[in-house]
C-alpha positions as a printed Julia matrix, in Angstrom:
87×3 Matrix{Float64}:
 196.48  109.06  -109.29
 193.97  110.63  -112.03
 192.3   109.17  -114.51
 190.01  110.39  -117.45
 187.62  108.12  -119.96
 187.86  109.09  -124.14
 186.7   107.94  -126.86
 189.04  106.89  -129.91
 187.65  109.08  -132.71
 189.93  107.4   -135.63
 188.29  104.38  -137.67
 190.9   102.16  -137.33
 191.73  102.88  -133.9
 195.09  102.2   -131.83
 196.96  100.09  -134.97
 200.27   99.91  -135.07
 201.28  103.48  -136.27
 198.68  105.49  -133.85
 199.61  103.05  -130.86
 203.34  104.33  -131.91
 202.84  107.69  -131.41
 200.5   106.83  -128.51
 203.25  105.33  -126.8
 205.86  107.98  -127.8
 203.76  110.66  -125.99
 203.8   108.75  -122.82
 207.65  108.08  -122.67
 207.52  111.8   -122.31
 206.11  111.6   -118.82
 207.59  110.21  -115.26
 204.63  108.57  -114.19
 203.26  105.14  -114.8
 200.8   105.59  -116.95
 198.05  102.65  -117.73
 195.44  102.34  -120.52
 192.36  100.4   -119.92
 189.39   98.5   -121.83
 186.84   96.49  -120.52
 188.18   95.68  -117.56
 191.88   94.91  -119.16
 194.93   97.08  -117.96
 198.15   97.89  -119.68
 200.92   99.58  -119.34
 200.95  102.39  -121.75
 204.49  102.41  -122.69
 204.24   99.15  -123.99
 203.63   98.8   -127.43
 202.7    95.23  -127.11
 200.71   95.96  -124.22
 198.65   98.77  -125.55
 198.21   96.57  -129.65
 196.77   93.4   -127.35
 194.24   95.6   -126.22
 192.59   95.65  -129.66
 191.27   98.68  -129.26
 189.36   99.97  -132.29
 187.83  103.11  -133.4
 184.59  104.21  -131.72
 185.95  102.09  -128.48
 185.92  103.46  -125.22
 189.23  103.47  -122.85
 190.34  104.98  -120.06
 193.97  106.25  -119.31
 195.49  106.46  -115.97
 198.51  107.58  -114.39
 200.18  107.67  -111.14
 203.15  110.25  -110.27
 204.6   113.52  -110.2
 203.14  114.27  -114.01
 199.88  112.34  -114.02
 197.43  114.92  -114.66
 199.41  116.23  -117.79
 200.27  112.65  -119.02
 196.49  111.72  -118.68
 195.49  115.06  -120.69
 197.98  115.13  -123.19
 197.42  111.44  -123.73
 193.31  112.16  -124.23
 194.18  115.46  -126.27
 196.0   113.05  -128.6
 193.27  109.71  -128.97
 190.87  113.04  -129.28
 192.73  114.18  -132.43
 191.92  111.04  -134.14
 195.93  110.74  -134.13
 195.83  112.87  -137.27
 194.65  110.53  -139.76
């Protein structure tokens, strides 16, 4: 299991077209991959799931995965909230 706290750096935060492309990037990966915010965990392939979250910018989350891929789900996942999700 690893885990790894990040910031979301866009103003809006995870809407419904960053949370898209949030979830795309972890469908790439094997493991189960969570996102979590005050306390509240969600699956992170789960578009539903990750918008109920209400997770806006300047917000704090952490992302966690479990499996073969976990470290590189968890970076690539915090490389892209990092990026402000190009907006």
């Amino acid at each position: 299991m690893y885990d790894k706290d990040v910031l979301v750096q866009n103003q809006v935060g995870l809407h419904a077209r960053p949370a898209t492309f949030f979830i795309q990037k972890a469908n790439e990966f094997k493991s189960s991959i969570w996102v979590e915010k005050d306390e509240r965990r969600v699956n992170a392939k789960s578009l539903l799931g990750v918008l109920s979250l209400g997770i806006v910018g300047g917000t704090k989350i952490r992302i966690i995965a479990d499996g073969t891929d976990d470290k590189a789900a968890v970076d690539s996942l915090v490389d892209l909230v990092e990026s402000g999700f190009a907006e």
